[in-house]
PyMOL Python script that loads the backbone (N, CA, C, O; Angstrom):
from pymol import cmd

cmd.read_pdbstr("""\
ATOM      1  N   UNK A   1     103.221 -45.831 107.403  1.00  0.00           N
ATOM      2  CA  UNK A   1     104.243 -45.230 106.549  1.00  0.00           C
ATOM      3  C   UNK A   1     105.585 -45.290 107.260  1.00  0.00           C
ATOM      4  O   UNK A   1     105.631 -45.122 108.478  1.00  0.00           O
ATOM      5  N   UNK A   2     106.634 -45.513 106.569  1.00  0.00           N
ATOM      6  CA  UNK A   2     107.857 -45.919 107.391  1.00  0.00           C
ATOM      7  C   UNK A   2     109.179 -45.073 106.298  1.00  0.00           C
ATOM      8  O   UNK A   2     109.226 -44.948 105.074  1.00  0.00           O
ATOM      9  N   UNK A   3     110.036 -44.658 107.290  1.00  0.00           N
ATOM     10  CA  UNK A   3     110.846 -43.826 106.358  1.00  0.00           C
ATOM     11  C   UNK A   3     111.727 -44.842 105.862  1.00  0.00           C
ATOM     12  O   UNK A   3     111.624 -46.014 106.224  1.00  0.00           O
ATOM     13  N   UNK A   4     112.811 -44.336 104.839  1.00  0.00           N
ATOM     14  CA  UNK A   4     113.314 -45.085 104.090  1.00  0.00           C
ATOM     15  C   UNK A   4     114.661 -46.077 104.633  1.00  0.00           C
ATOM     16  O   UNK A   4     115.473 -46.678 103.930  1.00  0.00           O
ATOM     17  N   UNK A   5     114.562 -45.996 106.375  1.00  0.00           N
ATOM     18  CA  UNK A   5     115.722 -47.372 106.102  1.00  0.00           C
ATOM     19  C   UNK A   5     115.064 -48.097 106.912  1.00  0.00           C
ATOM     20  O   UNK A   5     115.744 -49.039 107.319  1.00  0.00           O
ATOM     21  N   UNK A   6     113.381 -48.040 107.576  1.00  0.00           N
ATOM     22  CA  UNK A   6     112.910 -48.267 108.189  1.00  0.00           C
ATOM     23  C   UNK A   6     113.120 -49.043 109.766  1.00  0.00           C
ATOM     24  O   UNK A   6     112.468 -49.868 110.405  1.00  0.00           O
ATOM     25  N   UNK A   7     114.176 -48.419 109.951  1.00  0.00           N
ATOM     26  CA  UNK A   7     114.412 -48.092 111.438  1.00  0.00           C
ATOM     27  C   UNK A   7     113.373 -47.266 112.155  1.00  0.00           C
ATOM     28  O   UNK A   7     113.721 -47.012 113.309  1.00  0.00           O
ATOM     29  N   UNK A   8     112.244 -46.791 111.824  1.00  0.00           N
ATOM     30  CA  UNK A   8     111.395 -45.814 112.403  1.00  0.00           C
ATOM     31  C   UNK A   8     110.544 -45.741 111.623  1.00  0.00           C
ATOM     32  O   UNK A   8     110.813 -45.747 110.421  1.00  0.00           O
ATOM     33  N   UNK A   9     109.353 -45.658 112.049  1.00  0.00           N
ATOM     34  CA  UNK A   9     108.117 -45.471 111.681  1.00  0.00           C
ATOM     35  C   UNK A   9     107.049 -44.082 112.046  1.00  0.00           C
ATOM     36  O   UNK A   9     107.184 -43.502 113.124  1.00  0.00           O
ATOM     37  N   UNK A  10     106.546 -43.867 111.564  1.00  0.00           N
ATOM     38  CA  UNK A  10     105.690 -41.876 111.539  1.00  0.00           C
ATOM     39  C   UNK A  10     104.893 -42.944 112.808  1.00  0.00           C
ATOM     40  O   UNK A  10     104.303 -44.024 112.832  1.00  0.00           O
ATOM     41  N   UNK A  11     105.487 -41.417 114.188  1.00  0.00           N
ATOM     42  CA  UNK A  11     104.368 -42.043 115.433  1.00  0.00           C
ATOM     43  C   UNK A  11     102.908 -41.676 115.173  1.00  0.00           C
ATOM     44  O   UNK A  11     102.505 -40.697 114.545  1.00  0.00           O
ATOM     45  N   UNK A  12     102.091 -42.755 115.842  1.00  0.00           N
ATOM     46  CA  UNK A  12     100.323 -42.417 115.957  1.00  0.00           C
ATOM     47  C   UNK A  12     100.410 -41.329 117.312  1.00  0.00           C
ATOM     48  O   UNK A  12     100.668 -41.650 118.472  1.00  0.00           O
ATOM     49  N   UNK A  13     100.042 -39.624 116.666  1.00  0.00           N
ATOM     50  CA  UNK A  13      99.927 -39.183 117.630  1.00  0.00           C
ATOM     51  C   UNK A  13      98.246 -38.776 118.262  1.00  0.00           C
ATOM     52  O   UNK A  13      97.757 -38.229 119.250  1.00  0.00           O
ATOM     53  N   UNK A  14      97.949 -39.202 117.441  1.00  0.00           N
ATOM     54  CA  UNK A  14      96.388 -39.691 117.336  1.00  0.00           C
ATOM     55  C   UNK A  14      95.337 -38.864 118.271  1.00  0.00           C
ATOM     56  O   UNK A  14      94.454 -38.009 118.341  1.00  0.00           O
ATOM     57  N   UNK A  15      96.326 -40.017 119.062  1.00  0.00           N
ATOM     58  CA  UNK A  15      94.812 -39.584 120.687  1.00  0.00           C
ATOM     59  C   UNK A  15      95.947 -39.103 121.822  1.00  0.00           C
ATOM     60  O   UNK A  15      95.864 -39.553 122.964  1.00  0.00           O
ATOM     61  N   UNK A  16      96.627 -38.504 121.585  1.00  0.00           N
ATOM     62  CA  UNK A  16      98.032 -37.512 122.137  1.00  0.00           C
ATOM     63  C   UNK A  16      97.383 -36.223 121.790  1.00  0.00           C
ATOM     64  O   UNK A  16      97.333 -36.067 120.570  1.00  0.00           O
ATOM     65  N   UNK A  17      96.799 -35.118 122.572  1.00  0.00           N
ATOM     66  CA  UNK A  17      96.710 -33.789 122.091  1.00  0.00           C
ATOM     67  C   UNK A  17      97.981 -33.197 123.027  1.00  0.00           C
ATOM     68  O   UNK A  17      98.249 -32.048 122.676  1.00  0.00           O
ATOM     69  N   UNK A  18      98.536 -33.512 123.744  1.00  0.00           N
ATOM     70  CA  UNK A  18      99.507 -32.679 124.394  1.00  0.00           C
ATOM     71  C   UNK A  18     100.978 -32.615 123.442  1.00  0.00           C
ATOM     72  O   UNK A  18     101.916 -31.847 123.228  1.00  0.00           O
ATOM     73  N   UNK A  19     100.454 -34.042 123.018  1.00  0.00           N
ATOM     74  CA  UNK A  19     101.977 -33.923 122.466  1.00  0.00           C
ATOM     75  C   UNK A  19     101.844 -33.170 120.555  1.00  0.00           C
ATOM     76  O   UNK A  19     102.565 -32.563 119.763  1.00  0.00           O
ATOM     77  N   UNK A  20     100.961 -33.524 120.598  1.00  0.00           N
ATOM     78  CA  UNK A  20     100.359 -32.782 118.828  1.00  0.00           C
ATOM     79  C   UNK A  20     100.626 -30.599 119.641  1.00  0.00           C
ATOM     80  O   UNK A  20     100.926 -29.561 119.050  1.00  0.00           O
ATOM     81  N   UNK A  21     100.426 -30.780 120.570  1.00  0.00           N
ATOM     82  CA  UNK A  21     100.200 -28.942 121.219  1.00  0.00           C
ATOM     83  C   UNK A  21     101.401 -28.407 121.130  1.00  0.00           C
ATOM     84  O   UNK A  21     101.588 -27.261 120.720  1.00  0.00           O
ATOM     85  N   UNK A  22     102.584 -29.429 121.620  1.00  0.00           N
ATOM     86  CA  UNK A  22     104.356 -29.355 121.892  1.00  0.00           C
ATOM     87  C   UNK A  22     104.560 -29.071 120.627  1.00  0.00           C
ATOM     88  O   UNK A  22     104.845 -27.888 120.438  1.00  0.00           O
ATOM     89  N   UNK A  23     104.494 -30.010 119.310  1.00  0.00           N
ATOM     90  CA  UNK A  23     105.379 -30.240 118.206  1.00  0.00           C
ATOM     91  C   UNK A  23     104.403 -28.708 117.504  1.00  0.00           C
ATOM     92  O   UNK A  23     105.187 -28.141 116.743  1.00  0.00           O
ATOM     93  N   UNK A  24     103.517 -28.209 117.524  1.00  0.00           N
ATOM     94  CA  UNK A  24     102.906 -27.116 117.274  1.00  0.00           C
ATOM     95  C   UNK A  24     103.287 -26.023 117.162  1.00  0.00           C
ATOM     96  O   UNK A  24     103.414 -25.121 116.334  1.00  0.00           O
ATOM     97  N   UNK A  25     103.538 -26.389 118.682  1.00  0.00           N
ATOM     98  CA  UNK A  25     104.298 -24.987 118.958  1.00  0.00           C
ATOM     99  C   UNK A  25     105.952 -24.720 119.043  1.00  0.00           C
ATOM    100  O   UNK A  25     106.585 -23.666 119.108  1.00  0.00           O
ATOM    101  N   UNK A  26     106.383 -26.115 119.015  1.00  0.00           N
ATOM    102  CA  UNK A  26     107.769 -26.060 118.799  1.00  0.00           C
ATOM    103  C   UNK A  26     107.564 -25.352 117.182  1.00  0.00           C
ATOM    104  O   UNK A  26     108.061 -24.266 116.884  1.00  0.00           O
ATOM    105  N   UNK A  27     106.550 -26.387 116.010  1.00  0.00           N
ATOM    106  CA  UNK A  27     106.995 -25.460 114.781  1.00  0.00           C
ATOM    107  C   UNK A  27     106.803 -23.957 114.484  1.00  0.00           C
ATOM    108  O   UNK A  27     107.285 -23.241 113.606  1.00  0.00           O
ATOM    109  N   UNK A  28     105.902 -23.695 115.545  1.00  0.00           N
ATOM    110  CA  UNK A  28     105.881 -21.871 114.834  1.00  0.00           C
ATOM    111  C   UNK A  28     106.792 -21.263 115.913  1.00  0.00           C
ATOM    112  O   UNK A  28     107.084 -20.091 115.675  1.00  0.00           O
ATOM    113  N   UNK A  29     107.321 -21.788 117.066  1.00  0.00           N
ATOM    114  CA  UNK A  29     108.667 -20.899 117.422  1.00  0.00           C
ATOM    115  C   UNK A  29     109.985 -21.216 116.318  1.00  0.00           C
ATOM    116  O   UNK A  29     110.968 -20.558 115.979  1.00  0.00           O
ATOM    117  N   UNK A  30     109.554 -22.320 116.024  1.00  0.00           N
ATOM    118  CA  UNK A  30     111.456 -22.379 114.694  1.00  0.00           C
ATOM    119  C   UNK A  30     111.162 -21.964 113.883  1.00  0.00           C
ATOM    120  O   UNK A  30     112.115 -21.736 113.139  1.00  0.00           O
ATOM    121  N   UNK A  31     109.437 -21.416 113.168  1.00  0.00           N
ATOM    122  CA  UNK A  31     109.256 -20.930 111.835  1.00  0.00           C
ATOM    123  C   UNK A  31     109.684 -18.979 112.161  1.00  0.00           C
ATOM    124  O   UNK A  31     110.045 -18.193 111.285  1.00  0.00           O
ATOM    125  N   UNK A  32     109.503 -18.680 113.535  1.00  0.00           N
ATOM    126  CA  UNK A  32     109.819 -17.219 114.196  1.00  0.00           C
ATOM    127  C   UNK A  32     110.895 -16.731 113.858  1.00  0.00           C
ATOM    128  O   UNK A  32     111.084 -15.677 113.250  1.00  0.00           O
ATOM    129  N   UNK A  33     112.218 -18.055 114.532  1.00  0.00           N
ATOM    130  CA  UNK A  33     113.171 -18.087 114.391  1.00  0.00           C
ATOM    131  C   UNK A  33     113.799 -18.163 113.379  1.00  0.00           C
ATOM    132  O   UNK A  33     114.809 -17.459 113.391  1.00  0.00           O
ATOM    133  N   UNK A  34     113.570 -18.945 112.143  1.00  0.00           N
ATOM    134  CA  UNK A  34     113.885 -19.035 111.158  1.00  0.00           C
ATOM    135  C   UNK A  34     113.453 -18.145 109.557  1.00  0.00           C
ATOM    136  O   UNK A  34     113.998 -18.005 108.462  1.00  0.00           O
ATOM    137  N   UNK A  35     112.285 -17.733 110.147  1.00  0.00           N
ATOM    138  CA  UNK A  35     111.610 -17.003 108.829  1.00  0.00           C
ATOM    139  C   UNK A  35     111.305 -18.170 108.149  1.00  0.00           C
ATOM    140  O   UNK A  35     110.704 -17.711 107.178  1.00  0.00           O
ATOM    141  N   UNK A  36     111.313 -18.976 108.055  1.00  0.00           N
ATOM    142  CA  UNK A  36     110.507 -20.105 106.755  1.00  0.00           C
ATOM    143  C   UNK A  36     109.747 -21.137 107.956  1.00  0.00           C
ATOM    144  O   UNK A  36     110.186 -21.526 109.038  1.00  0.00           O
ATOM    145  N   UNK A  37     108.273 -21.428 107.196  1.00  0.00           N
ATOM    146  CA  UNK A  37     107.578 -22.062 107.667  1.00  0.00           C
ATOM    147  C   UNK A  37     107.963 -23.551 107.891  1.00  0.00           C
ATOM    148  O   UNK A  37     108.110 -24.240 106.881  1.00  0.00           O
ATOM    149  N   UNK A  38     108.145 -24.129 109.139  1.00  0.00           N
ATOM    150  CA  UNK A  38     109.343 -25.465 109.843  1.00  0.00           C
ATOM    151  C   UNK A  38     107.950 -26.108 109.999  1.00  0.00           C
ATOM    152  O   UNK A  38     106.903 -25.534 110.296  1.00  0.00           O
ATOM    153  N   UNK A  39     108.158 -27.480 109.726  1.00  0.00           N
ATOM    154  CA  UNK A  39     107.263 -28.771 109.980  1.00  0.00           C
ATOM    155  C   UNK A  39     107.913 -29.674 110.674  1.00  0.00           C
ATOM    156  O   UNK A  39     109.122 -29.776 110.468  1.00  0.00           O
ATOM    157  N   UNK A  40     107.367 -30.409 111.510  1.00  0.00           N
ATOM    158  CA  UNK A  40     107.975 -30.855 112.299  1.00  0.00           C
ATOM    159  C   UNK A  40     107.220 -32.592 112.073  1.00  0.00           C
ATOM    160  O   UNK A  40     105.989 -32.584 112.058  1.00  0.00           O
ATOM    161  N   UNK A  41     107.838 -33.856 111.922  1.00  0.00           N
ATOM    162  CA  UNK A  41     107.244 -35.423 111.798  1.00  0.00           C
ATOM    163  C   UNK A  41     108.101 -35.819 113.252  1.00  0.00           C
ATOM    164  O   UNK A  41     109.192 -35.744 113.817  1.00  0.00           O
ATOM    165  N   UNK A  42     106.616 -36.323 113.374  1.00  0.00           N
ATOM    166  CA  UNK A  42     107.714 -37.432 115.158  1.00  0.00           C
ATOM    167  C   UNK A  42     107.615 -38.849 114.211  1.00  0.00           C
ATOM    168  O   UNK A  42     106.856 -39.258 113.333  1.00  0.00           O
ATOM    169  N   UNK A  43     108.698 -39.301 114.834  1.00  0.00           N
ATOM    170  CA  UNK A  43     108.819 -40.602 114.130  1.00  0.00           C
ATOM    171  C   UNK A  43     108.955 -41.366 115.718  1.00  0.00           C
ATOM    172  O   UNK A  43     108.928 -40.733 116.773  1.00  0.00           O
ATOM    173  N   UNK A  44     109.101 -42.825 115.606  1.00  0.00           N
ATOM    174  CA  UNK A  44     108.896 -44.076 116.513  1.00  0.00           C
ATOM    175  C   UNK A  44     109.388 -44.830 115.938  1.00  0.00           C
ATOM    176  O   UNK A  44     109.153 -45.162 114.776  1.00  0.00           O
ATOM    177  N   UNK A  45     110.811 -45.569 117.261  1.00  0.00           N
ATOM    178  CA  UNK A  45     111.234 -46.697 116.457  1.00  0.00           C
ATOM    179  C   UNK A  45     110.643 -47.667 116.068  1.00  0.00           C
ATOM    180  O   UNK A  45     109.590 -47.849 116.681  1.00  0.00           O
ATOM    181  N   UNK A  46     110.937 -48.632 115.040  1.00  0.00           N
ATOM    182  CA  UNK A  46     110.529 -49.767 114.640  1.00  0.00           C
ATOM    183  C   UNK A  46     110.535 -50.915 115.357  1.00  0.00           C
ATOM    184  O   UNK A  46     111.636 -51.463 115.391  1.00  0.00           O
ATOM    185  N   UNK A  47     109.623 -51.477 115.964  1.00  0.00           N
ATOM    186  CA  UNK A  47     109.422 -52.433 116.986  1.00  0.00           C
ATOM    187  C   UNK A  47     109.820 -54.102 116.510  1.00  0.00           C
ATOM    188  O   UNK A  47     110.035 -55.065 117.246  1.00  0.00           O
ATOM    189  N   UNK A  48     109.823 -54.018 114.938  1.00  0.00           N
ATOM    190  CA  UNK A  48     110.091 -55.551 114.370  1.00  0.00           C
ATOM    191  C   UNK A  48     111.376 -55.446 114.121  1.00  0.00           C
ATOM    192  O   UNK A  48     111.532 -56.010 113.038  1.00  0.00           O
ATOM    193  N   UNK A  49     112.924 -54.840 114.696  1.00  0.00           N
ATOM    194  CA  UNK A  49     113.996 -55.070 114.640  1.00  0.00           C
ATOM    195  C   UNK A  49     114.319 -56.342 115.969  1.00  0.00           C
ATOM    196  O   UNK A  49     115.455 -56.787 116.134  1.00  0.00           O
TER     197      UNK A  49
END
""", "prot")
cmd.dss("prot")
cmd.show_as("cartoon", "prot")
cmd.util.cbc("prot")
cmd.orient("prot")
């Protein structure tokens, strides 16, 4: 899946649990902070530029 000017592509965080643990917990400290529930997409540049 690739966002729309496809400069970047949704990263495989797959077989990454440290980094799936970070973006986790980064979203429920900004959902704390913010009062509304924050989602967080890692994206990866596009390698066929």
């Amino acid at each position: 899946m690739k966002n729309s000017d496809d400069h970047y592509k949704i990263a495989s965080l797959n077989d990454t649990a440290t980094a799936i643990t970070i973006i986790k917990e980064a979203e429920n400290q900004l959902t704390q902070i913010t009062g509304h529930e924050v989602t967080l997409i890692a994206y990866e540049k596009n390698e066929e530029e």
